[in-house]
C-alpha positions in Angstrom: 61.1 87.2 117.7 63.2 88.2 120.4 66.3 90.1 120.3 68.2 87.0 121.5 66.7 84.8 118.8 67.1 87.7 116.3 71.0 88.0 117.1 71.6 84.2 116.8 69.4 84.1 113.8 71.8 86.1 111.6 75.0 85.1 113.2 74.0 81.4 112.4 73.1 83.1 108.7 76.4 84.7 108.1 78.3 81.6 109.3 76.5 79.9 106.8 77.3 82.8 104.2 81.3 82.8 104.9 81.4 79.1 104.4 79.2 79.0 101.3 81.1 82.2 99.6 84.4 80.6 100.3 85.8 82.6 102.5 86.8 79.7 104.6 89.6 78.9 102.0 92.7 80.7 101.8 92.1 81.4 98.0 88.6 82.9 96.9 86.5 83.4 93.2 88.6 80.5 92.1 91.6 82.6 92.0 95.1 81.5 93.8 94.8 84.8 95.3 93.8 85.9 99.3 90.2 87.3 100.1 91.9 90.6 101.1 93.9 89.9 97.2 90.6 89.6 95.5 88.9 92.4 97.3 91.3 94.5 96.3 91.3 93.9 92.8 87.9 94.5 92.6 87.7 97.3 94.5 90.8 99.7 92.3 89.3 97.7 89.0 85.7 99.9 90.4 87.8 102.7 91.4 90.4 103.1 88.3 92.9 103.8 90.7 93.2 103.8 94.0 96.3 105.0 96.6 97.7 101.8 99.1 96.2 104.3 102.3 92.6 104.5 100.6 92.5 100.9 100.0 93.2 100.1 103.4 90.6 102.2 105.1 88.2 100.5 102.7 89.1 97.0 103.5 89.2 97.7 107.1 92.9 96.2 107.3 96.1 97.3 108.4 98.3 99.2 106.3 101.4 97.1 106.6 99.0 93.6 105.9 97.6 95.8 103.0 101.2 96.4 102.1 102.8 93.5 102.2 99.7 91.9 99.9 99.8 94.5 97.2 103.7 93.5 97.0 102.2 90.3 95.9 100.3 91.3 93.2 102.6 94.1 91.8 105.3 91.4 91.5 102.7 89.1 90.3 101.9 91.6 87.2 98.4 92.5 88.8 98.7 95.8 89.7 101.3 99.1 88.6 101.8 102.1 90.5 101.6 105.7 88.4 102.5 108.8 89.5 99.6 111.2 90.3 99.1 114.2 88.1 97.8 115.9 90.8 100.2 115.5 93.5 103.8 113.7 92.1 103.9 112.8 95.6 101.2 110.4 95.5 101.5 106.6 93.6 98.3 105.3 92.0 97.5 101.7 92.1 96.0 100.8 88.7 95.1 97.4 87.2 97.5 96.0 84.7 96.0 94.2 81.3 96.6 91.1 83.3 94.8 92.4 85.9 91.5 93.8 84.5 91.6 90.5 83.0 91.5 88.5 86.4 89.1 91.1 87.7 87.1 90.1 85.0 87.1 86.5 85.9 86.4 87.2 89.5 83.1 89.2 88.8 81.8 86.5 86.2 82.8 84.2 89.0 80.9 86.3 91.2 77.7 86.6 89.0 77.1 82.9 88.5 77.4 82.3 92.3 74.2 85.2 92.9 72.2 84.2 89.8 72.5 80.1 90.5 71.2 81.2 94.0 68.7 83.7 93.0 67.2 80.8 90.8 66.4 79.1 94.1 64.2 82.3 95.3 61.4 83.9 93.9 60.8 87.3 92.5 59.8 89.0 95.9 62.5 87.0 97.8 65.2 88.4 95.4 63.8 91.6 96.1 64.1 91.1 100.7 67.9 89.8 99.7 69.2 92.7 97.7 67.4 95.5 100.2 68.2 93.2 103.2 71.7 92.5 102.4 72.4 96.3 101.5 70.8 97.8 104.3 72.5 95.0 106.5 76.3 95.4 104.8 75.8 99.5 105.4 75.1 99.2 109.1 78.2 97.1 109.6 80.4 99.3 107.4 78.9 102.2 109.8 79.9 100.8 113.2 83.4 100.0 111.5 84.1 103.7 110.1 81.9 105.6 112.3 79.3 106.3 110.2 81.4 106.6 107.0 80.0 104.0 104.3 80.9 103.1 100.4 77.5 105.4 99.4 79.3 108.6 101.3 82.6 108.2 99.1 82.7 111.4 96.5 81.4 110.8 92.8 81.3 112.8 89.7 77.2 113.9 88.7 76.5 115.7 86.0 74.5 118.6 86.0 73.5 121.8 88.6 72.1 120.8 92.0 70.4 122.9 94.0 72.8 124.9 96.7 75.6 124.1 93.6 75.9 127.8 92.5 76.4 129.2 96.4 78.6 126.5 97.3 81.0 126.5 94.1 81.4 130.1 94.7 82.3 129.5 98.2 85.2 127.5 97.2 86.2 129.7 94.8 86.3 132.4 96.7 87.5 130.8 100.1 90.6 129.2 98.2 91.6 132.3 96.5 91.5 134.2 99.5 93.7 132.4 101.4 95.7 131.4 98.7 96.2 134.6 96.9 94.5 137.9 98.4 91.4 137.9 96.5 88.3 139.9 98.2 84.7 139.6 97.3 84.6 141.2 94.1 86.0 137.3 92.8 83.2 135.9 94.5 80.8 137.5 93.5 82.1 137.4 89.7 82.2 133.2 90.2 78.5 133.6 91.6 77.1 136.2 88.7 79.0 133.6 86.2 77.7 130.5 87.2 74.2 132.3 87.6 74.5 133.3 84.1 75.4 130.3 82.8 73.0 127.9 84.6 70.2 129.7 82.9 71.7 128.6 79.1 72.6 124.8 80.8 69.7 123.8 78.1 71.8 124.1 75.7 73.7 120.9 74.0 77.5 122.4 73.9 77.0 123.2 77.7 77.7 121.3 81.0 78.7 121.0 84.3 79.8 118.5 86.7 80.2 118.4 90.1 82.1 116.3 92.8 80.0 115.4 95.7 80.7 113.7 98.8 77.9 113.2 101.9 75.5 115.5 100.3 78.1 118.3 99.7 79.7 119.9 96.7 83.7 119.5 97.4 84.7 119.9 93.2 83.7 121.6 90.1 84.1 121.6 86.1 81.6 123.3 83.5 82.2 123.4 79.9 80.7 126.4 78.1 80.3 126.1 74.5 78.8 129.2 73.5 80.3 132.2 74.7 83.8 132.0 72.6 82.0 131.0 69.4 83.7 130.0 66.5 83.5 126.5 67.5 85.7 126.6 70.7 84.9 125.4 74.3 85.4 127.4 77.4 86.6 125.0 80.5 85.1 127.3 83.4 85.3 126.8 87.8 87.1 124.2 88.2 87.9 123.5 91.6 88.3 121.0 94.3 88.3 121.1 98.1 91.4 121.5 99.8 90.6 117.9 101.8 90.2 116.2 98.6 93.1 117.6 96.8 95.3 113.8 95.7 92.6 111.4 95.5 91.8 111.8 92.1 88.6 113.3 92.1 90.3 116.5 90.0 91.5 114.1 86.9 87.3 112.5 87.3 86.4 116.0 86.7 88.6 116.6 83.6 88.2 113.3 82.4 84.3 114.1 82.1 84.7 117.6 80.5 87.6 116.5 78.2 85.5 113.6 77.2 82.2 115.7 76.5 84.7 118.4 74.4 85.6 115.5 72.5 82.1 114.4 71.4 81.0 117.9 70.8 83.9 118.2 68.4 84.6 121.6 69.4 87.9 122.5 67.6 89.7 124.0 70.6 89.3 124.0 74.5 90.9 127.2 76.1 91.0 128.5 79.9 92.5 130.4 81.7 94.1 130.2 84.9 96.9 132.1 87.5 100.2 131.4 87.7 101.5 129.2 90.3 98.6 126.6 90.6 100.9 123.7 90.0 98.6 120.9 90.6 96.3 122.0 88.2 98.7 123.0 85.4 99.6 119.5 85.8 96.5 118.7 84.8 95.9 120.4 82.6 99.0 119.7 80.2 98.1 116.0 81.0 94.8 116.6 79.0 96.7 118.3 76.0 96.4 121.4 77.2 99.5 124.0 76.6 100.3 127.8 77.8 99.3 130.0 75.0 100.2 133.2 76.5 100.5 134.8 80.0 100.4 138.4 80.9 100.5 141.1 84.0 96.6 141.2 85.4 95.2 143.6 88.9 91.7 143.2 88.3 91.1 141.0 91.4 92.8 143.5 93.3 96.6 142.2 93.5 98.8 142.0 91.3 99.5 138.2 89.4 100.5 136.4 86.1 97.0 135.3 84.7 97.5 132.5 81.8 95.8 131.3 78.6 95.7 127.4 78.1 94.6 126.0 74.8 93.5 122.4 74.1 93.1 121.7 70.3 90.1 119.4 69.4 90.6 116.3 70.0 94.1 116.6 71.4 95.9 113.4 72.7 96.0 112.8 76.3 
């Protein structure tokens, strides 16, 4: 087929596809909502929570359209805005009870539409849609962001990768030297540590989970259930890269480790921490945890108020 024929070949497909999805209306997933309305619920009901800026560059559309539509649907009861732990800077956009239960409706809508029309394929047809429709959805997102796609957006994996002691050192040790003076005795402690405990990551009451974005580790959280004993966890290296600081990936890490502290029933959760990492302190007291005690430390080689956070078991978040 020639490249002429191909072209006009799947424009004449998508036509087809825009009319046949609905898109053609001005309400979609028999909803009384927009197609940029509905996208968007989808899309923070997948995310949790999104910011209004993140959900723009994801939809393609400008910030003022994107705006003046999620106006709509906070006044409509759809959608709240939180205040971020993180950053009390940043709003969150999360889905409302109303609106997890309209995002509901939309994907049901959503699934009958594929399955009635995979019924009309065959098994190895089903197969050429899903790979052809994903590979051909990806090259499009790609000329839009410049190479930037949905599969490149961070997420939360449990467990070590290779590179992920090096590289969780390196933020360690980067961050706390321009932050705060530290020299390479740090690093190198964060590298022997994480050495260490990768070699006992067999072990039930331990984990790790990193944040990962294009291939790269930019975030950090281990739980170490063995070397405080008497039933208590250790939260250990956690850490996030200064670009990714306020989009939430800091609360995915916690959320993990708090959640696998829960089901280990360990009967406390302590860390410890510096004095003057806001952000994190935030966090931390958002996930139960409270200042136990804080004392005068120089072993990094300056002087700072090192902390002890404790998280009983269980603790309410």
């Amino acid at each position: 087929m020639s490249t002429t024929n191909l072209v006009e070949k799947i424009r004449t497909s998508s036509r087809l596809m825009v009319r046949e999805l609905g898109f053609m209306n001005t309400t979609l997933a028999a909803t009384n909502y927009s197609p940029s309305a509905v996208h968007s619920l989808l899309e923070i009901d997948r995310q949790g929570a999104m910011t209004a800026a993140q959900l723009a560059q994801m939809l393609g559309l400008e910030k003022s359209s994107v705006s003046r539509m999620l106006g709509r649907l906070l006044t409509a009861g759809e959608l709240c805005e939180t205040q971020s732990v993180e950053d009390a800077r940043v709003k969150l956009l999360r889905l409302t009870p109303q609106g997890k239960e309209t995002a509901n409706r939309i994907n049901e809508y959503g699934a009958k539409r594929v399955i009635e029309a995979l019924q009309q394929l065959d098994a190895v047809q089903q197969q050429k849609v899903a790979q052809g429709l994903t590979a051909w959805a990806q090259a499009l997102e790609r000329c839009r962001t410049g190479g930037i796609t949905a599969a490149s957006m961070p997420r939360i994996i449990t467990g070590f990768v290779p590179g992920a002691i090096g590289r969780i050192a390196t933020l360690h040790g980067k961050y706390y030297a321009d932050n705060h003076g530290f020299g390479t005795y740090f690093e190198a402690k964060v590298a022997s540590g994480l050495a260490e405990f990768a070699g006992r990551m067999d072990h039930e009451r331990n984990q790790i989970w990193l944040a990962v974005c294009d291939g790269e580790i930019v975030g950090s959280v281990a739980i170490d259930g063995q070397d405080l004993g008497e039933g208590q966890a250790h939260l250990r290296w956690f850490i996030l890269d200064e670009s990714c600081r306020g989009s939430g990936l800091g609360k995915k890490l916690l959320d993990a480790a708090v959640a696998f502290c829960d089901r280990q029933g360990f009967a406390a959760t302590q860390l410890w921490t510096f004095k003057g990492l806001d952000a994190a302190r935030r966090l931390y007291e958002h996930y139960g945890f409270s200042l136990a005690q804080e004392w005068q430390g120089d072993q990094w080689g300056t002087t700072l108020t090192e902390q002890q956070f404790t998280r009983s078991g269980g603790a309410a978040r």
